[in-house]
N, C-alpha and C positions, 0 to 999 in steps of 0.2 A: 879192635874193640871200639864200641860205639861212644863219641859224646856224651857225655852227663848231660841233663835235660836244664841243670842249673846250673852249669856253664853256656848252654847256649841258648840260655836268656839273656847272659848278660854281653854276649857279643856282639859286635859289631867291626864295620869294613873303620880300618884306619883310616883310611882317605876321607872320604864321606860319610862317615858315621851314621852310615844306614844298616839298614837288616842285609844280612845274607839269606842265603841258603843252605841249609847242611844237609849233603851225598853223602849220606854214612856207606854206600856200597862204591861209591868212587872215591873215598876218604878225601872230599875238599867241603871247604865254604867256599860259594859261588855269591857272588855280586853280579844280579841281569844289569843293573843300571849301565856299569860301566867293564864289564863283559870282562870281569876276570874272576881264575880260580886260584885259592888257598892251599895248598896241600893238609894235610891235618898227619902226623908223622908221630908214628909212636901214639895214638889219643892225645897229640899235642896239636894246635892249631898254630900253622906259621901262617901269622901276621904282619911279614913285613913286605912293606908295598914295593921293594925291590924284587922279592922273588914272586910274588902274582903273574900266574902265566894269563897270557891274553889267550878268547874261547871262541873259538870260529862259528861261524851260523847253524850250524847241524848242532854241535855241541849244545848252544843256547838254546836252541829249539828241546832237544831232550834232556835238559835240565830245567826247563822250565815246565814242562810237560810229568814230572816226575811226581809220580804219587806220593812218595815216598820222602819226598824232597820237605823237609822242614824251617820253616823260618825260623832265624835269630833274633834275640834282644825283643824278644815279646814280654818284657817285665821290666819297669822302668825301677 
């Protein structure tokens, strides 16, 4: 199941408290900054900066290439 659209406005990466990206069809938030992904488990987003897998260059090239791909925390 997909994100609420008003949860992920108010998201953002714990680390840097910037925008993700949310792969509703790879269920993560993706951080390009610093090249890691979120799982989202159950419609739950894990948020914690121990489990953030690190995303190798093909990865971030088709995540950032992703039409589909939605930014977070676009509503302050």
């Amino acid at each position: 199941m997909a994100l609420e659209d008003f949860l992920l406005d108010l998201i953002e990466d714990p680390v840097d408290h910037g925008p993700l990206l949310y792969l509703s069809d790879a269920d993560i938030l993706y951080n390009p900054r610093r090249r890691v992904a979120y799982e989202v488990r159950d419609s739950i987003p894990v948020l914690l900066p121990d489990e953030a897998k690190a995303v190798s260059d093909e990865e971030h090239e088709r995540y950032e290439k992703d039409p589909l791909a939605r930014p977070t925390g676009t509503k302050a």
